[in-house]
C-alpha positions as CSV (number, residue, x, y, z in Angstrom):
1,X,30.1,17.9,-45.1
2,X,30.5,21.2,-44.2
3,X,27.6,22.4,-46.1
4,X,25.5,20.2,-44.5
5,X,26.3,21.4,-41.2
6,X,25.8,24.7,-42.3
7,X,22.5,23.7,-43.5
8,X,22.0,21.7,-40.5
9,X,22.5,25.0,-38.4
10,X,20.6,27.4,-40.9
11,X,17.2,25.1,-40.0
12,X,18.2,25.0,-36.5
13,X,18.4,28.8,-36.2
14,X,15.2,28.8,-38.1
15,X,13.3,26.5,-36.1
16,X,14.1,27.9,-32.8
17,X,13.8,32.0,-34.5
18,X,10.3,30.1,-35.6
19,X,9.4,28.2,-32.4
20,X,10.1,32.1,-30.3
21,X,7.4,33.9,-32.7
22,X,5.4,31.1,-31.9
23,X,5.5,31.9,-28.4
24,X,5.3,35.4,-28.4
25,X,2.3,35.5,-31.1
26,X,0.7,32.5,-28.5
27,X,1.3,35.1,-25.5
28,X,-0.6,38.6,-27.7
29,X,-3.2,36.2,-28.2
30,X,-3.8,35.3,-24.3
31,X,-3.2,38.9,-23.3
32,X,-5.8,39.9,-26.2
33,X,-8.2,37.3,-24.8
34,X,-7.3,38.3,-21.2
35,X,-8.1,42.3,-22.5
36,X,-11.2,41.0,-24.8
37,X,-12.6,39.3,-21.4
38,X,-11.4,42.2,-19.0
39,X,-13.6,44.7,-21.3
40,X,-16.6,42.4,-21.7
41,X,-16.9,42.5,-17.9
42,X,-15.9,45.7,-17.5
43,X,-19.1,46.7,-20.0
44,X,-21.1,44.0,-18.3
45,X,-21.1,45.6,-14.4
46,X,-21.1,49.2,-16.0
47,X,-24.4,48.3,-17.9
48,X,-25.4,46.8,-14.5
49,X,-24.6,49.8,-12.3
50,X,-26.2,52.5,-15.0
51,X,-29.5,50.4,-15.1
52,X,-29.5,50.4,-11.7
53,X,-28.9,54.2,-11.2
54,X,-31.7,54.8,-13.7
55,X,-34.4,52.6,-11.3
56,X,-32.9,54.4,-8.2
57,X,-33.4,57.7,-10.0
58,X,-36.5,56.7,-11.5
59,X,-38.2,55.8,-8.5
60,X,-36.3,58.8,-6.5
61,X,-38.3,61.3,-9.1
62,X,-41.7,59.7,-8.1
63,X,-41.5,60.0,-4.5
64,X,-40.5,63.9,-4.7
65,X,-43.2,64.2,-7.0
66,X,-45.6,62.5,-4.9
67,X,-44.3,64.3,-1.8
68,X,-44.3,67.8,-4.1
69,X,-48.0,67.2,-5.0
70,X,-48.7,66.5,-1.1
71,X,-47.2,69.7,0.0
72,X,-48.8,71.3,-2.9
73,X,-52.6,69.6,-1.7
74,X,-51.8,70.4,2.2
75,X,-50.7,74.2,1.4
76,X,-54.0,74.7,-0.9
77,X,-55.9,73.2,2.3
78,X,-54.2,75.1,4.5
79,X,-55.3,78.3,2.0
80,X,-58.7,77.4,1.8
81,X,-59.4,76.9,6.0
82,X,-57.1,80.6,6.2
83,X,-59.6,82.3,3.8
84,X,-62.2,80.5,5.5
85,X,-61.1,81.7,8.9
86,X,-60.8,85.0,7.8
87,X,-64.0,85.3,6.1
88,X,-65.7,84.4,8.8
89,X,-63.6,87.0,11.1
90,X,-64.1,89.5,8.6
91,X,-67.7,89.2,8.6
92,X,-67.9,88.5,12.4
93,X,-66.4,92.2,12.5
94,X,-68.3,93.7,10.1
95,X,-71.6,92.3,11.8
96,X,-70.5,93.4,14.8
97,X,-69.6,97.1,13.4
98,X,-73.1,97.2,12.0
99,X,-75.0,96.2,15.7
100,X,-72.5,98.9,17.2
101,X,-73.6,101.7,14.5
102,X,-77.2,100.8,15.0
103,X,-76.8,101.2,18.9
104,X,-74.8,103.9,18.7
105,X,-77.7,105.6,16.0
106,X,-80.6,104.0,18.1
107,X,-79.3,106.2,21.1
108,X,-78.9,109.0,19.2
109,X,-82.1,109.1,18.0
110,X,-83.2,108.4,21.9
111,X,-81.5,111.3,22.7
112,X,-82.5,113.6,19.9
113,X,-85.7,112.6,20.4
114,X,-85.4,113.7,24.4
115,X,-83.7,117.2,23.3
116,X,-86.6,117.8,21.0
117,X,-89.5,116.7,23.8
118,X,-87.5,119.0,26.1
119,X,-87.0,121.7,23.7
120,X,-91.0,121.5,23.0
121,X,-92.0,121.3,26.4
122,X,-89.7,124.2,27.0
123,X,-91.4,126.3,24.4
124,X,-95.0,125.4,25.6
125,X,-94.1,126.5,28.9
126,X,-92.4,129.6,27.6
127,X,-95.5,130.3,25.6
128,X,-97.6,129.6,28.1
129,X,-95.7,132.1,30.5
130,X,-95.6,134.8,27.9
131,X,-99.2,134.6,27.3
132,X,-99.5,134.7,31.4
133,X,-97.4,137.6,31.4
134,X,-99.2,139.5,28.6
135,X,-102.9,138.5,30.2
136,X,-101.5,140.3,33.7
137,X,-100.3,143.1,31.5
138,X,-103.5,143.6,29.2
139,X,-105.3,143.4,33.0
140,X,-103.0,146.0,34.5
141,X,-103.6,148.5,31.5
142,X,-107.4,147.6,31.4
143,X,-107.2,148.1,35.1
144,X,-105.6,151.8,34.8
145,X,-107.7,152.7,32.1
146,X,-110.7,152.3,34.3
């Protein structure tokens, strides 16, 4: 009889050492499922946020390229009607330059052309009074040589 309460007691201690692993391998598994779940999500939402980063991004790059090819088209414009302008300046000045030297030549030539008259009629008249002078002297001498 003792034996058999000994073996009675062996499976008891067996059963319940049994019945505790039992438990404990039960509980790994739900915190394993628990973790497997946890991570699936986890990957789930990250997958969600980094697709939606890449469209915000995606879509952030084509309006600053947009805007960058804007700027770029206004300042070429804005280029363009400046060298326009200043073409136009530029030959609006030079144009006006050119009427200015061709007045300022025009009455230089007036002028010269007055000196010269003057000059001329100044040496007619001074020819004309030499040769008065030199008559009244040839008369004087033809005068005393009578």
């Amino acid at each position: 009889m003792k034996s058999r309460v000994t073996i009675v007691f062996a499976v008891m201690l067996l059963s319940s050492a049994l019945a505790f692993s039992q438990s404990v391998g039960s509980d790994v598994d739900k915190a394993a499922d628990k973790t497997a779940d946890a991570t699936k999500a986890a990957a789930k939402d990250t997958a969600h946020a980094t697709k939606k980063a890449a469209k915000k991004t995606a879509q952030a790059t084509d309006r600053a390229a947009d805007k960058t090819a804007d700027k770029t088209k206004d300042v070429a414009k804005d280029t363009a009607h400046g060298t326009k302008k200043l073409y136009k300046k530029t030959a609006h000045a030079t144009h006006k330059a050119a009427d200015k030297t061709a007045d300022v030549t025009k009455d230089a030539a007036k002028d010269t052309g007055e000196a010269t008259k003057k000059t001329g009629h100044s040496i007619k008249k001074g020819a004309k009074d030499l040769g008065h002078e030199v008559k009244k002297g040839t008369e004087k001498t033809v005068d005393e040589v009578k």
